[in-house]
C-alpha positions in Angstrom: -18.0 248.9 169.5 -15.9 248.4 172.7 -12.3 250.1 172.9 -9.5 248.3 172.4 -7.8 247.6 175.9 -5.0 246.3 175.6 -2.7 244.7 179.0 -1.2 246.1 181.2 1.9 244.1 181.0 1.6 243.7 177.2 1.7 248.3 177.2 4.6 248.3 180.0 6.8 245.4 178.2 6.0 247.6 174.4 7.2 250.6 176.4 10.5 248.7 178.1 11.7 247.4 174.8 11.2 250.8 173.3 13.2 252.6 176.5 15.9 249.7 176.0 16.1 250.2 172.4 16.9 253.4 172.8 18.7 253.6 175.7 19.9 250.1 176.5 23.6 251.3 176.6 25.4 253.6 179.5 23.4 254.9 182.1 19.9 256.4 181.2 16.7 258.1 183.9 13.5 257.6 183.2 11.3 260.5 185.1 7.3 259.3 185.1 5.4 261.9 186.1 1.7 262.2 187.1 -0.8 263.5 189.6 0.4 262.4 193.4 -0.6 258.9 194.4 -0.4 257.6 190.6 3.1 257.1 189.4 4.8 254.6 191.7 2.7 251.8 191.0 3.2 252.2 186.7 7.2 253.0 187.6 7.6 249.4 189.9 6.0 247.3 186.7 8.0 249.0 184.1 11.0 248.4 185.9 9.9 244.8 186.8 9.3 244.8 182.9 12.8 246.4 182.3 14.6 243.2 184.5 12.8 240.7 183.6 14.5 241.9 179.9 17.7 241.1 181.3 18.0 245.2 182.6 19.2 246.4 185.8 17.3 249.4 186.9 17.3 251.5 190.2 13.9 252.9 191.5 13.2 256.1 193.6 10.5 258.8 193.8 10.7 262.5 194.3 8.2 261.7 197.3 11.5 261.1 199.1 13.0 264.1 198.5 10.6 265.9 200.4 12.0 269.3 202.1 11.1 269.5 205.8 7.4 271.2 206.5 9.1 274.1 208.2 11.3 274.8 204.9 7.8 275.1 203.0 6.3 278.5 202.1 2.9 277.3 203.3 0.0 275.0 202.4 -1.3 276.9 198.6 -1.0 275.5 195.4 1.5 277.9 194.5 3.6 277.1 197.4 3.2 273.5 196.9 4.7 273.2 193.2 6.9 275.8 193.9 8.9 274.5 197.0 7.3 270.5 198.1 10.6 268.9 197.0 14.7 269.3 197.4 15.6 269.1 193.5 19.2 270.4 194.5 19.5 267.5 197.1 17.8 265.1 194.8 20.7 266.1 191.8 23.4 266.0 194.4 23.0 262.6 196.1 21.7 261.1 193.0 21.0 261.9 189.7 24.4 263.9 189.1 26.7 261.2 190.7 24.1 258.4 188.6 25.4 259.9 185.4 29.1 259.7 186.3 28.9 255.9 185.9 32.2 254.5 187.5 31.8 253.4 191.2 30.1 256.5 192.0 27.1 255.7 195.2 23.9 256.9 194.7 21.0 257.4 197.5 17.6 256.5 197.0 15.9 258.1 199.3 16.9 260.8 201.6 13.7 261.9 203.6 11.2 261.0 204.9 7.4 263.2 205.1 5.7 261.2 207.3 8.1 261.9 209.9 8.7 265.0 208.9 13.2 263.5 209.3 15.7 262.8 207.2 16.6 259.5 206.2 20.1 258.1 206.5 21.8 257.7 203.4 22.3 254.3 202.1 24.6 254.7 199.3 24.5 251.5 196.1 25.7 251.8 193.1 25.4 250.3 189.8 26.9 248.9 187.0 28.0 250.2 183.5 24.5 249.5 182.0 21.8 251.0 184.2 18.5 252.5 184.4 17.1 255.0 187.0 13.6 254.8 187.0 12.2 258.0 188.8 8.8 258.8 189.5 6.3 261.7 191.3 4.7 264.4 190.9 6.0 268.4 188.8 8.7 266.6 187.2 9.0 267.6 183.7 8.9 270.9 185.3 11.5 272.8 182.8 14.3 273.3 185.1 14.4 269.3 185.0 14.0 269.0 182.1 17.5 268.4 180.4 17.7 265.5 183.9 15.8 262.6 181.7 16.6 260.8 179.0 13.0 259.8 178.3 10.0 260.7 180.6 6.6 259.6 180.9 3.3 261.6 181.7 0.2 259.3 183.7 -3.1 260.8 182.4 -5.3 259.7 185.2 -8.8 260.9 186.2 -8.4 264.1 188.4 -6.0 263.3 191.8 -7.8 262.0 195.1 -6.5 263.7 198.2 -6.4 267.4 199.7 -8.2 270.1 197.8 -4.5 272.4 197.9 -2.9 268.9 196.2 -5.3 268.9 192.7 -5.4 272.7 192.7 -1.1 272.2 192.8 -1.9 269.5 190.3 -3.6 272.2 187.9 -1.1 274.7 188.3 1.2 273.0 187.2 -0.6 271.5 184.1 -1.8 275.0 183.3 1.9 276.2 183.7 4.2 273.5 182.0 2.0 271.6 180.2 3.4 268.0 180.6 1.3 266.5 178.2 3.5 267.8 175.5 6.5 267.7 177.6 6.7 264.3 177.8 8.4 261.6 175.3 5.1 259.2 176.1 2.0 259.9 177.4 0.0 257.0 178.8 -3.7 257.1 179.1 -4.5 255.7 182.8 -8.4 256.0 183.1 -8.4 252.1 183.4 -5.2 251.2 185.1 -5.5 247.8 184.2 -6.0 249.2 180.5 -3.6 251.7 180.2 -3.3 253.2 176.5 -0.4 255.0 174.6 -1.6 258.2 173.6 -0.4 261.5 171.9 -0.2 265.1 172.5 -2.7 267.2 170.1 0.0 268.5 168.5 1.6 265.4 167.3 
């Protein structure tokens, strides 16, 4: 018997109106998190899925809050999960002054890894009603954890890339344990497929 598989826009439009339904008031950040190299594409359609329900929603990735190679312990798994990103900048330029509401700006992006520079700020804001959709790698890490008002774990085959980059990857899996972390976990085996899943312990 073949598995049900059902579309992709059909799962990303069921998970928008359940993210609206409970958060389609005030301002709410929606973390989706996943190996590297898997989460932007699934964050753009469910925010595409999210405006074309009459939402406005902002989109960044912890990829651009990268801190500068010479900041970073060194190249090791440990190293990378434990210092790859600026989570201090990233709450200071923009999901602290997102939460204020108001006519508070927000920046989107603030550096950039291939050049190894910062980027210069381009502050937006947004209305009353808003939705932050963030995505990348480590974060339902816990000290983010109180950041999201709903967050999403990609279950995708094991990570392409840099052997340090999976071995990161498990770490951090081993450690945290995002599975369970997460609000929703989505099942990414067949991208065009993807299927709503749920922790063993639910």
């Amino acid at each position: 018997m073949a598995r049900w598989a059902p579309a992709r826009r059909d799962v990303l439009e069921a998970l928008g109106a359940e993210i609206a339904g409970l958060y389609g008031r005030g301002r709410s950040i929606v973390a989706i998190d996943g190996p590297a190299g898997h989460t932007a594409e699934f964050a753009d359609d469910l925010a595409e899925a999210l405006q074309l329900a009459g939402h406005r929603v902002l989109r960044a990735s912890v990829a651009d809050f990268h801190r500068p190679r010479a900041e970073r312990d060194d190249e090791s798994a440990a190293s990378t999960y434990a210092t790859s990103y600026d989570y201090s900048l990233l709450r200071r330029v923009l999901l602290d002054p997102f939460r204020t509401a108001g006519s508070t700006g927000v920046v989107l992006a603030a550096f950039d890894e291939d050049s190894d520079t910062a980027i210069q700020p381009k502050w937006i804001t947004a209305g009353p009603d808003a939705f932050l959709l963030i995505d990348g790698e480590f974060l339902l890490r816990p000290e983010l954890a109180g950041l999201w008002n709903y967050s999403i774990w990609l279950d995708p085959p094991r990570a392409d890339g840099a052997e340090e980059q999976s071995e990161a990857h498990d770490l951090y899996v081993s450690q945290v344990g995002p599975r369970t972390a997460s609000v929703a976990i989505m099942d990414m085996q067949e991208p065009g497929h993807p299927r709503r899943v749920f922790a063993d312990s639910c």
